[in-house]
C-alpha atoms as a printed R data frame, in Angstrom:
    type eleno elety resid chain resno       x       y       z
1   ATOM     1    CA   UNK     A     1  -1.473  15.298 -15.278
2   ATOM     2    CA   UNK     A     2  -4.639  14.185 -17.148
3   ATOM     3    CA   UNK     A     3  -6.721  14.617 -14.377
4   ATOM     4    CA   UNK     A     4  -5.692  18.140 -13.758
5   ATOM     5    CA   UNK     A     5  -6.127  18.669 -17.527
6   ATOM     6    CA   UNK     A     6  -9.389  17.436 -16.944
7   ATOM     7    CA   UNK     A     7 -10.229  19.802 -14.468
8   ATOM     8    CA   UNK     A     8  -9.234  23.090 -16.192
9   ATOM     9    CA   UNK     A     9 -11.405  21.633 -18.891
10  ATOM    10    CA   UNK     A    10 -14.367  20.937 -16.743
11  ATOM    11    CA   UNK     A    11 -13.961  24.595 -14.835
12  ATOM    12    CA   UNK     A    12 -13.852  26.284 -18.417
13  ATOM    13    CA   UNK     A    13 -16.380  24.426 -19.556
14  ATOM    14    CA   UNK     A    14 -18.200  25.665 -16.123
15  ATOM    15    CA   UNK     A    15 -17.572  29.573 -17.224
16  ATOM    16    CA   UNK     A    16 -14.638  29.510 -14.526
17  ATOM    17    CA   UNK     A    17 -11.523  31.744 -15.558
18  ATOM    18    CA   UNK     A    18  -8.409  29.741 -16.502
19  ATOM    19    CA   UNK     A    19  -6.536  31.258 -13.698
20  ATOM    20    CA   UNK     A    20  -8.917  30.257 -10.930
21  ATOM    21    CA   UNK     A    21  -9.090  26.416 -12.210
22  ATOM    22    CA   UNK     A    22  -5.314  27.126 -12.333
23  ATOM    23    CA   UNK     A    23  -5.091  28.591  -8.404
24  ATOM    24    CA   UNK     A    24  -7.302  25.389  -7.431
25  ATOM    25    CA   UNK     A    25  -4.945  23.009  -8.683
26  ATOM    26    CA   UNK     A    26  -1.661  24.635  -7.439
27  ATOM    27    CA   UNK     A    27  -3.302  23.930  -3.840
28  ATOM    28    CA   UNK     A    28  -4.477  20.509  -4.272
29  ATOM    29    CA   UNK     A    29  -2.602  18.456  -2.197
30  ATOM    30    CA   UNK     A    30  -4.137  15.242  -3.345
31  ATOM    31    CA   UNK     A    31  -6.159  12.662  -1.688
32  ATOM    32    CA   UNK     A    32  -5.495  11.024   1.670
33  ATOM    33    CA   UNK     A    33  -4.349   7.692   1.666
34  ATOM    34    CA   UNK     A    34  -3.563   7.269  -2.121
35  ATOM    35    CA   UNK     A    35  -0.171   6.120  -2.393
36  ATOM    36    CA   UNK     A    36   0.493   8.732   0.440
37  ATOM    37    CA   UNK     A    37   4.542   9.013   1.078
38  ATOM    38    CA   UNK     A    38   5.222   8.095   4.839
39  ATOM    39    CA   UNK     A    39   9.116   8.419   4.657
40  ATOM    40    CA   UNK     A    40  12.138   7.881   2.531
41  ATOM    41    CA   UNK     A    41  14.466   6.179   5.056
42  ATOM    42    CA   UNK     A    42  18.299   4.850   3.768
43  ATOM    43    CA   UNK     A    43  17.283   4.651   0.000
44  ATOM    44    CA   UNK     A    44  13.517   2.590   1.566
45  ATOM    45    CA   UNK     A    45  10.386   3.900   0.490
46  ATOM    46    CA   UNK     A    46   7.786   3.673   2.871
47  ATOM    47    CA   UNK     A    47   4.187   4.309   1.470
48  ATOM    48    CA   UNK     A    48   0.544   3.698   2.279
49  ATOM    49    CA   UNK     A    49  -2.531   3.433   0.070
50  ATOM    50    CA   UNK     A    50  -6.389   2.492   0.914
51  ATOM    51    CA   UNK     A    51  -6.411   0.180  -1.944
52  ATOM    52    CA   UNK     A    52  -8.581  -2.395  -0.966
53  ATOM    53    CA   UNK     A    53 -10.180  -3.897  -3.994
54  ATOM    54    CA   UNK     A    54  -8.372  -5.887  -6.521
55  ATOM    55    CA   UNK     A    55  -8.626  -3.230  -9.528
56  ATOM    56    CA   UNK     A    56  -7.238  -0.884  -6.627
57  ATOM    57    CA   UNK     A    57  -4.407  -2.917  -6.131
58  ATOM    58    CA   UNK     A    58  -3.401  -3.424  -9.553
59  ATOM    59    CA   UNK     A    59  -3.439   0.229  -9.946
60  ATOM    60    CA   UNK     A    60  -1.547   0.759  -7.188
61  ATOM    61    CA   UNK     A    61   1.026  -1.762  -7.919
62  ATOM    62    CA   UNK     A    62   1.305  -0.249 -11.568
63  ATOM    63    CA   UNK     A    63   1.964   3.137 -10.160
64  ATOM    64    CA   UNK     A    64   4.644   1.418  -7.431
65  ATOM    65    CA   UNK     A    65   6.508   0.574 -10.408
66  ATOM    66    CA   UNK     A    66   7.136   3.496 -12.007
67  ATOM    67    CA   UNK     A    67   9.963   3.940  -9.766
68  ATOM    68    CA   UNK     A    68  12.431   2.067 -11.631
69  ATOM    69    CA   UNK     A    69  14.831  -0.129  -9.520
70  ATOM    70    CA   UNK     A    70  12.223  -1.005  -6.523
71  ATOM    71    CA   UNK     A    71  11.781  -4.171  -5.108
72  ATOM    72    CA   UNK     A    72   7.667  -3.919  -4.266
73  ATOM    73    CA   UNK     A    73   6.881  -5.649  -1.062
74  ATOM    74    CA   UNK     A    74   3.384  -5.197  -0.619
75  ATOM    75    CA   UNK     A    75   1.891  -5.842   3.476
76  ATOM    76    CA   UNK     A    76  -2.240  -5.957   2.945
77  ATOM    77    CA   UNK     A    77  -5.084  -6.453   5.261
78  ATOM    78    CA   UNK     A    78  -7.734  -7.406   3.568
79  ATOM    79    CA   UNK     A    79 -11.082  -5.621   4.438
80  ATOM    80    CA   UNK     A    80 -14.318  -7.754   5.595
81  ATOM    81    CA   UNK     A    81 -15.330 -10.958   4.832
82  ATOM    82    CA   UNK     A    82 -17.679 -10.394   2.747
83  ATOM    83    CA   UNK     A    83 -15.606  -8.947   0.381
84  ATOM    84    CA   UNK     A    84 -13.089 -11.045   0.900
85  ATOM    85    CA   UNK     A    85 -15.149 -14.584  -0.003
86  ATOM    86    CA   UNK     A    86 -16.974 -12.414  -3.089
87  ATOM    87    CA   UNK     A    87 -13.760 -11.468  -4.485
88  ATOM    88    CA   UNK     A    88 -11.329 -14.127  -3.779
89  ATOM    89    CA   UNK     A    89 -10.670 -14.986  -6.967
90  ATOM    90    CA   UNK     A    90  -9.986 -11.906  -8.104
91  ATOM    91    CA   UNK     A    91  -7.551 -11.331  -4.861
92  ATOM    92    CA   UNK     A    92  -5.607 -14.531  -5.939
93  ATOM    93    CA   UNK     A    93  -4.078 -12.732  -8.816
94  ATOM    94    CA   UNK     A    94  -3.928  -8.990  -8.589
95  ATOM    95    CA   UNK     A    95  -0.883  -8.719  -6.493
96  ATOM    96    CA   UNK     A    96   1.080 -10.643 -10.112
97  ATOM    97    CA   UNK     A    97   3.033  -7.108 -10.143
98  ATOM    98    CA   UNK     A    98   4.111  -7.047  -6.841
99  ATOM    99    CA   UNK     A    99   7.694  -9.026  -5.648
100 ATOM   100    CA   UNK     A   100   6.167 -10.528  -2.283
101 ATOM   101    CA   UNK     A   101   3.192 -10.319  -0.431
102 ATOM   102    CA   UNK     A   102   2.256 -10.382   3.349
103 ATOM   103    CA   UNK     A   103  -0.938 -10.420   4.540
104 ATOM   104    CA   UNK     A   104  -2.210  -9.691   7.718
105 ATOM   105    CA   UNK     A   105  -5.409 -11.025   9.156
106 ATOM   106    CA   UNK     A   106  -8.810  -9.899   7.875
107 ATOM   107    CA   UNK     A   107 -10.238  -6.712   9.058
108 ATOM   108    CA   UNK     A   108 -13.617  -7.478   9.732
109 ATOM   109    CA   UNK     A   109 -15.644  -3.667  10.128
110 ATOM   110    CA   UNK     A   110 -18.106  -4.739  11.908
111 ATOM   111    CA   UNK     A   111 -18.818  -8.022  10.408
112 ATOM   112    CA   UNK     A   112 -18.769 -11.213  11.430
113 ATOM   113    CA   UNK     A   113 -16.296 -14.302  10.551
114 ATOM   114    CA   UNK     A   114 -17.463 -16.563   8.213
115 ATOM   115    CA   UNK     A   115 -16.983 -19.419   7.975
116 ATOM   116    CA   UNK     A   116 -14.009 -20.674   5.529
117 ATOM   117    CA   UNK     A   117 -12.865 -17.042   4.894
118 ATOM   118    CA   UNK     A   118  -9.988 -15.961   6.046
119 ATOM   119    CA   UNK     A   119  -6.746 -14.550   5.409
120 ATOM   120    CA   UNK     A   120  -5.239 -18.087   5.126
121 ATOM   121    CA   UNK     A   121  -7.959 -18.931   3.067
122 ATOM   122    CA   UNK     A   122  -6.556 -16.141   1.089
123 ATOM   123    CA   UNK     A   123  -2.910 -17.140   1.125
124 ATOM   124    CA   UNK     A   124  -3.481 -20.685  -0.354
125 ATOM   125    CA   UNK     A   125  -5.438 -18.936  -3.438
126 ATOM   126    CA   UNK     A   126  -2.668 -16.133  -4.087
127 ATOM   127    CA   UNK     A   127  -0.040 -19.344  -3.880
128 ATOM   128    CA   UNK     A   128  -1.978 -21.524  -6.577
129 ATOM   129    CA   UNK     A   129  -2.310 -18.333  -8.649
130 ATOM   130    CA   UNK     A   130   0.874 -16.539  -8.699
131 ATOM   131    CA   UNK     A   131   4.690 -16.830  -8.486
132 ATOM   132    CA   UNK     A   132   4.948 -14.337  -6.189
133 ATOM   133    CA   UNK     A   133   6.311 -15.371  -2.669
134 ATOM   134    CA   UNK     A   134   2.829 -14.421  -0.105
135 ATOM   135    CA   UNK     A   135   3.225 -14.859   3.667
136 ATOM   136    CA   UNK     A   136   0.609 -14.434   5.971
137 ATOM   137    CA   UNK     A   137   1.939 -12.870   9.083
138 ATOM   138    CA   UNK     A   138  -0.063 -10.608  12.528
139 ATOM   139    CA   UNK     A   139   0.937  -6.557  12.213
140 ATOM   140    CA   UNK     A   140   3.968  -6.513  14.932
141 ATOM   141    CA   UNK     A   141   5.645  -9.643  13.224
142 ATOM   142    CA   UNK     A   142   5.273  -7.607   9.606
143 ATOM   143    CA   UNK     A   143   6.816  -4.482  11.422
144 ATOM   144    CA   UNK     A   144   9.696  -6.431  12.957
145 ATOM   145    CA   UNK     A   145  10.360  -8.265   9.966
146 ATOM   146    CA   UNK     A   146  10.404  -5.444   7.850
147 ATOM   147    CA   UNK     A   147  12.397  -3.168   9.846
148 ATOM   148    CA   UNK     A   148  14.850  -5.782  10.322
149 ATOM   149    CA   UNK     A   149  15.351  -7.029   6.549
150 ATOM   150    CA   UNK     A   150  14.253  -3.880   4.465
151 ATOM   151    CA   UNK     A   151  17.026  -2.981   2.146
152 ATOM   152    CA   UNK     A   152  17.826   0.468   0.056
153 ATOM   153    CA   UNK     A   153  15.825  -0.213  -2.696
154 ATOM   154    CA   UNK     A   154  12.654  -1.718  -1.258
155 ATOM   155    CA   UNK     A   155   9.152   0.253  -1.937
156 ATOM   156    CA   UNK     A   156   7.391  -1.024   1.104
157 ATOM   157    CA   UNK     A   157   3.710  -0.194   0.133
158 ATOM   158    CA   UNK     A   158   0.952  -0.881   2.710
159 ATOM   159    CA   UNK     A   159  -2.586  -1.724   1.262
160 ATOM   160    CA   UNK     A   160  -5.994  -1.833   2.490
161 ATOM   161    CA   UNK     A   161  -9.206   0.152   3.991
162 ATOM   162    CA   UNK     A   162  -8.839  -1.089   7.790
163 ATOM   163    CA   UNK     A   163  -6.222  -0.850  10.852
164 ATOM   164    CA   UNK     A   164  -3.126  -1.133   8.491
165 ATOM   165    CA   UNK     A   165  -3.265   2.894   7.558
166 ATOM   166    CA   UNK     A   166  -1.730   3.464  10.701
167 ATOM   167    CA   UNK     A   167   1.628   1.074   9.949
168 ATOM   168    CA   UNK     A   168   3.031   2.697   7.636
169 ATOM   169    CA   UNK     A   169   4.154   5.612   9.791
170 ATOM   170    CA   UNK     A   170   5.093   3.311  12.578
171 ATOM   171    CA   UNK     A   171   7.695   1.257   9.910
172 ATOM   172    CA   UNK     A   172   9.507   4.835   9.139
173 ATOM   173    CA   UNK     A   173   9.911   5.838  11.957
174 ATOM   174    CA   UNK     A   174  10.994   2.386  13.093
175 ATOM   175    CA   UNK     A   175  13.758   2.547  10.315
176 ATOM   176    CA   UNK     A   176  14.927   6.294  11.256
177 ATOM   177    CA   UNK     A   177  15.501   4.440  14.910
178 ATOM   178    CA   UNK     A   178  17.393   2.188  13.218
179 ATOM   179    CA   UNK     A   179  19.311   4.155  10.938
180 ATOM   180    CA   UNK     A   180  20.176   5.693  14.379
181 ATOM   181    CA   UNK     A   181  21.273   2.641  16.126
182 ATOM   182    CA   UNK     A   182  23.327   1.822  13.337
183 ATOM   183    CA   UNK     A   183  24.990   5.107  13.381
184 ATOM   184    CA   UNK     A   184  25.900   5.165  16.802
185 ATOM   185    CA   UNK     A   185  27.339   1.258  16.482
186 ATOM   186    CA   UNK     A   186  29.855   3.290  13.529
187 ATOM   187    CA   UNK     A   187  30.306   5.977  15.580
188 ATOM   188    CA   UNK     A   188  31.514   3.808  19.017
């Protein structure tokens, strides 16, 4: 709301009509990747978001709970090592909002490993920092384990700039095969 308030200010201040500023924002369809809705499965939220920096993720995790009643189980890949080892820190306490963590290995974009970084690394700092429960776990275990044990309820928000944009899809449509299965079990 403020930014589109912000916009039909800018465009009038601009010399633009009120009505054009006002067509622009009736077909903005907002930004890809930020906190983009995969699916609504059995009451579980599925959503993905290229937060990958800490002030990201806090944002993020404020705007997962303005849905009142969700459990926020976060799944994040961090992205490179550099940032990762620069930022660390910072990492080991932004997630304070969330219910549980799991991380998935470090995406490295071209980079190489170094040495002392990595995603474990990461886990042991979140751990010391916070009371939230963090896992570390490899993309097809945090698929099976979510699909098996996600509840009505549960905003299951996927984080980062690297490979994990493309499991949030794959965990909805994971539960709608579920929510099949379980039908058809009623059903026999």
């Amino acid at each position: 709301m403020v930014n589109s308030l912000g916009v039909v200010g800018l465009a009038l201040a601009l010399g633009l009509d009120f009505r054009t500023a006002q067509a622009a924002l009736e077909g903005y369809r907002g930004a890809k990747r930020r906190f983009e809705v995969q699916g609504e499965v059995d009451g579980i939220l599925v959503v993905e978001d290229y937060a990958h920096h800490p002030a990201e993720i806090q944002a993020t995790l404020q705007a997962a709970r303005s849905w009142p009643g969700r459990r926020i189980r976060c799944v994040f890949q961090p992205h490179r090592y550099s940032r990762t080892r620069y930022l660390l820190g910072r990492f080991a306490s932004c997630f304070a909002s969330a219910d549980e963590v799991t991380l998935l290995p470090i995406y490295a974009a071209s980079e190489e490993p170094i040495d002392g970084v990595t995603s474990q690394a990461l886990l042991a700092a979140i751990q010391a920092h916070s009371e939230v429960p963090a896992i570390l776990q490899s993309a097809q275990e945090a698929l099976g384990r979510l699909t098996a044990q996600a509840e009505a309820g549960d905003l299951i928000l996927f984080l980062g700039a690297g490979s994990v944009g493309g499991l949030a899809p794959r965990l909805a449509e994971a539960l709608r095969r579920r929510v099949r299965t379980e039908e058809v079990g009623r059903v026999a």
